[in-house]
N, C-alpha and C positions, 0 to 999 in steps of 0.2 A: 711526603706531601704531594708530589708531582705523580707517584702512584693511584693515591687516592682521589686526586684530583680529575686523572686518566679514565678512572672506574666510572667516576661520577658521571661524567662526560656521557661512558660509554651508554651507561645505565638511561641516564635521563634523553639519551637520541631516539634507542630501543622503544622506550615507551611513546616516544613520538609520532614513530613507522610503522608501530603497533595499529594507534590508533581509535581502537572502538573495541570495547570489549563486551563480552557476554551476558544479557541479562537475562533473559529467558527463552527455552528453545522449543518452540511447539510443535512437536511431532510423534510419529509411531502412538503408541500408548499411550504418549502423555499430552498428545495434541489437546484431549478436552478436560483432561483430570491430570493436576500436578502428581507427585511419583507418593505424595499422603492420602489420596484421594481426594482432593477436593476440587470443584469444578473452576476451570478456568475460562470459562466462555457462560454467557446469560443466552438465553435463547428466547426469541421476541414475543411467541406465542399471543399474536394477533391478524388480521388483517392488514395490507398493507395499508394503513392508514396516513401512511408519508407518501408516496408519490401515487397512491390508488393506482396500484396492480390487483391481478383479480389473483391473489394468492393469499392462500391461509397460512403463515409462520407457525409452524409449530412448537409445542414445549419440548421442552427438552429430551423426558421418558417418550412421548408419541412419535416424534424425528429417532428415536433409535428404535423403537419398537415396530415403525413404516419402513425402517432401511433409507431413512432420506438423509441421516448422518450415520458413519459407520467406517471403519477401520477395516481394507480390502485386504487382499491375500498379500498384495505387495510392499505391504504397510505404507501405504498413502492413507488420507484420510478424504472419503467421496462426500460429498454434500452435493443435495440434488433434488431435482423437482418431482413430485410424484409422478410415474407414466403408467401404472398400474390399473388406475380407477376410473372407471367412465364419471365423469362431472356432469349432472344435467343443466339445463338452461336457468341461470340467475344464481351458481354456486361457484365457488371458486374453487382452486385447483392446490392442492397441500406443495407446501415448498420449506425453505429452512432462510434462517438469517440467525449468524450470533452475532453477540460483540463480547469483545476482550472485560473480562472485568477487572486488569487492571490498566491506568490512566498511565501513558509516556510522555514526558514532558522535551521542553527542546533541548538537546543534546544525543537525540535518538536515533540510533537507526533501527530501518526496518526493511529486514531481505526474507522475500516469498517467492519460494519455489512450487513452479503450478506444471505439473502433467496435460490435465487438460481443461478447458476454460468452458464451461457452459454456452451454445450459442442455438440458434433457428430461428425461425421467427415466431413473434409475439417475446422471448426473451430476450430480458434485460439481467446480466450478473453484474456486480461493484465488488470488488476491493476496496475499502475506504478505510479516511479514520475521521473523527470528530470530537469536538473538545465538549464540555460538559453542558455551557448554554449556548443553543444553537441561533443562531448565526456570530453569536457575540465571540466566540470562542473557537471558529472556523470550523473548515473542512476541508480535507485532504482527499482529492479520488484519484486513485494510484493505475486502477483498474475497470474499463467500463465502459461497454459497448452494447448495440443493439442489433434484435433479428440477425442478418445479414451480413451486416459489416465487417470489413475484411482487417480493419485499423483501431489500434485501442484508441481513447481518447486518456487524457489528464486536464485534471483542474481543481482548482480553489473557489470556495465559498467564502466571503465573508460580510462585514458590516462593510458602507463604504467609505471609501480613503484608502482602499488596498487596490492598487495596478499592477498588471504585470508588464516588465520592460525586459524583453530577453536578449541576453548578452549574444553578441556575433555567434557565436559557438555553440550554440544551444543546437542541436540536434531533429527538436520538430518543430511542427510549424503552427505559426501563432493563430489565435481567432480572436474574441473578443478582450482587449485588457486588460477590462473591468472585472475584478471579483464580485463585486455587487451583486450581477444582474444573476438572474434565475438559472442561464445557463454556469455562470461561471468565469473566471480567465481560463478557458481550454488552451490547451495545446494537443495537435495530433501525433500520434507516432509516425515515425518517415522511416523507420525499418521496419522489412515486410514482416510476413509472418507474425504478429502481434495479437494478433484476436481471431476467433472461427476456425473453420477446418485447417488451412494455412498454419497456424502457432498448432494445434494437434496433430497435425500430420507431422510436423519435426519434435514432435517431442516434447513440447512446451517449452519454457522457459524461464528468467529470472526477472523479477524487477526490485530495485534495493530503491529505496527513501530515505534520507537525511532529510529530518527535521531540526535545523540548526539556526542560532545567530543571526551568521550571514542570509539565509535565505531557506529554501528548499528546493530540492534539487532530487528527481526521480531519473535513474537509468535503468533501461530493457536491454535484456540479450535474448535471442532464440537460444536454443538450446546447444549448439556447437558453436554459438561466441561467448559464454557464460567466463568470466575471468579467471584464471588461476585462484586469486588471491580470494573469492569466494571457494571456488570446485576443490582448494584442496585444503580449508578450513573445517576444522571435526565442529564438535556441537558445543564445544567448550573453551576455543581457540579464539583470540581475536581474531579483528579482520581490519585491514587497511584499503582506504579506501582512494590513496591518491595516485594509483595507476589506470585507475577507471577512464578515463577521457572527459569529455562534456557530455553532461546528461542529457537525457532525450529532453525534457522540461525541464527549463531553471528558473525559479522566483526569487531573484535576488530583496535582500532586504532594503535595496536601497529608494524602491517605489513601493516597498511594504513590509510594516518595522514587525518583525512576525513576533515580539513580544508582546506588542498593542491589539494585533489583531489574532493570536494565536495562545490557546490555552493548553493542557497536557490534553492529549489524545486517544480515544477510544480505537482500536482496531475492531473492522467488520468486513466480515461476508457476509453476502445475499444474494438471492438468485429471486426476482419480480417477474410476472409477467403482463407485456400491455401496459398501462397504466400512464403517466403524464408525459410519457416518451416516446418507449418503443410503441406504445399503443394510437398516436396521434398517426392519421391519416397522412399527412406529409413524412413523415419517418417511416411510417412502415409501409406502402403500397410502394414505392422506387425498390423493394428488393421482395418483398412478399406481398404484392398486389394476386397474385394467382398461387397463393395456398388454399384457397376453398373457394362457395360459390359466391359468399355474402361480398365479401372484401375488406371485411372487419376482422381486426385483429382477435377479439375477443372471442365473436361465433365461427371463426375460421379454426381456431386453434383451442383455446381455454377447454369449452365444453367436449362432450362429448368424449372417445376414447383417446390414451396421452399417448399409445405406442400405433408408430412411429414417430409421430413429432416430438417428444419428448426424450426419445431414447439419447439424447447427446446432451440435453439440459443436465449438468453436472461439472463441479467441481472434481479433481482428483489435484491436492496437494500434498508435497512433498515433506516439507519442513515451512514452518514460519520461523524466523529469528529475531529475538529484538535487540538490540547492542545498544549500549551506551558511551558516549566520548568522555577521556578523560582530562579533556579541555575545557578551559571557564566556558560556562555558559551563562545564561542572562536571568535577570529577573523577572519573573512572569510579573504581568499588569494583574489581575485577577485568576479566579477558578479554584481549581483543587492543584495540591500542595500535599509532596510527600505523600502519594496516595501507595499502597502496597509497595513503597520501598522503592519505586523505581524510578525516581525521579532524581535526577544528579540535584549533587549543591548547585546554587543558581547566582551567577555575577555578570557584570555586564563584559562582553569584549570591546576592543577599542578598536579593531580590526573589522569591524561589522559587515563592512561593504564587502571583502574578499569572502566570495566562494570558498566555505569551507572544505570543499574535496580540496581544494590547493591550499589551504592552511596548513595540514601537517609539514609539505614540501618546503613553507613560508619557515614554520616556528624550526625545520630542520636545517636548513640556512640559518638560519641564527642563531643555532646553535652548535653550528660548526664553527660558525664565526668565533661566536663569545669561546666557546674551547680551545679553538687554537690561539686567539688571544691570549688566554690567560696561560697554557703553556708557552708559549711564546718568552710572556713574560716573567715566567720562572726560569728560562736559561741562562 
């Protein structure tokens, strides 16, 4: 009995420190097509008709057939902006956006390794994710900066009633936080190298996302602080995630119940140019005021021929991962449910408020406890 008992112990801590385990790995060959063929990414094949960039999204056959999506010598996988084509005046400039088609719900993680980050000006690249009805069902931007800038930003969209209250420990630094408003609850990144030449000149980088419970909680490394507990995980290994430290961004759930305000999540790339951001006069003239004669983002940059300004507008990533916890998670308020398999069983925790990176640490304490109690008390 006291054998058995031992094993159980051992077993059930294991899975503890484990962690997060494997649920689909986007990379090499099978970054856009699982290993049956079938696609794993939709591609927008429209105008930017969401934040009016002057770019055309391509389908999916024209992005491989342009080289604006493609599998390098290195096996990374490049998505990028057309820099081939002269653009005339009042046309837009070919570029790429997918989204994941399948939906993560909360219990997920998500770790993207990026080589190099698209930047110049007139660009705008995101990493995001989004749940199914937009605003009701959030937004997640992991990844996302403009022209120039030397610092990524993060933040959340959503309905209102969701604020961000970031714990002492939090990593970057706060701006508005309200999810509400159009910008978002941003936080910036406070370690360099994060965006533009800076993060490419070292190599790139990681940034991992829990979507959990308690909160959400994104951390950045450059490329020589990238953790063990990722760099020496294969593509089908769990990953733990409670030696990470304090994320760069934490949205704890206790100023927003991310079940109320958060639905299962689409993963997306895109790379915009101009458009309701990077393209606003106050945004872009402080770092790209003197890219051409007009002072407009659009006739300075868009038209006309893309090399050289173009030549850097480009992704190169490495792997995408998505994991899943094999801790209760909550019940979604609405959305999609059980979408492609990947959505864990859903219950509520009772522990909501604790920052899930220190959960594992929490339920592994108490279960050193309850086992050596119960040997204890079989001597």
């Amino acid at each position: 009995m006291l054998r058995l008992l031992s094993l159980s112990c051992f077993l059930s801590l294991s899975s503890v420190t484990l962690g997060y385990a494997l649920v689909r790995d986007y990379s090499g060959a099978h970054f856009f097509d699982d290993k049956q063929g079938n696609p794993l990414w939709n591609f927008y094949d429209s105008w930017d008709n969401l934040t009016l960039g002057d770019v055309w999204w391509l389908n999916r056959s024209e992005a491989f057939a342009q080289r604006l999506a493609y599998l390098n010598e290195r096996n990374q996988i490049v998505m990028r902006v057309d820099n081939s084509a002269f653009v005339p005046l009042n046309e837009k400039r070919n570029s790429v956006r997918i989204e994941s088609r399948h939906w993560y719900g909360v219990g997920s993680l998500w770790i993207v390794d990026i080589a190099h980050v698209p930047y110049g000006c007139s660009v705008w690249p995101a990493f995001w994710t989004y749940g199914e009805k937009w605003p009701n069902d959030g937004e997640i931007d992991i990844l996302e900066a403009i022209n120039l800038q030397t610092t990524n930003q993060m933040a959340l969209h959503t309905l209102p009633g969701c604020h961000h209250s970031a714990p002492p420990n939090q990593k970057g630094v706060d701006d508005d936080p309200d999810c509400s408003t159009p910008a978002g609850c941003v936080v910036h990144e406070s370690s360099p190298n994060s965006f533009g030449t800076g993060f490419n000149n070292v190599g790139g980088g990681v940034w991992a996302t829990q979507f959990d419970v308690s909160g959400i909680y994104i951390w950045f490394w450059t490329r020589n602080s990238v953790p063990a507990s990722i760099t020496q995980v294969t593509a089908s290994s769990a990953v733990d995630v409670s030696t990470w430290g304090p994320p760069s961004a934490s949205y704890p759930a206790t100023t927003c119940d991310i079940t109320e305000f958060f639905g299962a999540q689409r993963l997306v790339f895109d790379i915009t140019l101009c458009g309701n951001w990077a393209g606003e006069d106050k945004n872009y003239l402080p770092t790209c005021g003197g890219a051409g004669p007009a002072g407009k983002c659009y006739l300075d940059n868009v038209i006309g021929a893309g090399s050289p300004k173009y030549d850097q507008a480009y992704f190169e990533v490495n792997y995408l991962r998505v994991y899943t916890t094999g801790l209760p998670t909550p019940t979604p308020t609405g959305g999609i449910n059980n979408v492609g398999s990947v959505l864990p069983s859903q219950r509520k925790l009772q522990n909501a408020g604790v920052p899930s990176y220190l959960q594992s640490l929490q339920f592994l304490s108490l279960g050193v406890i309850t086992c050596l109690s119960l040997l204890c008390g079989l001597w």
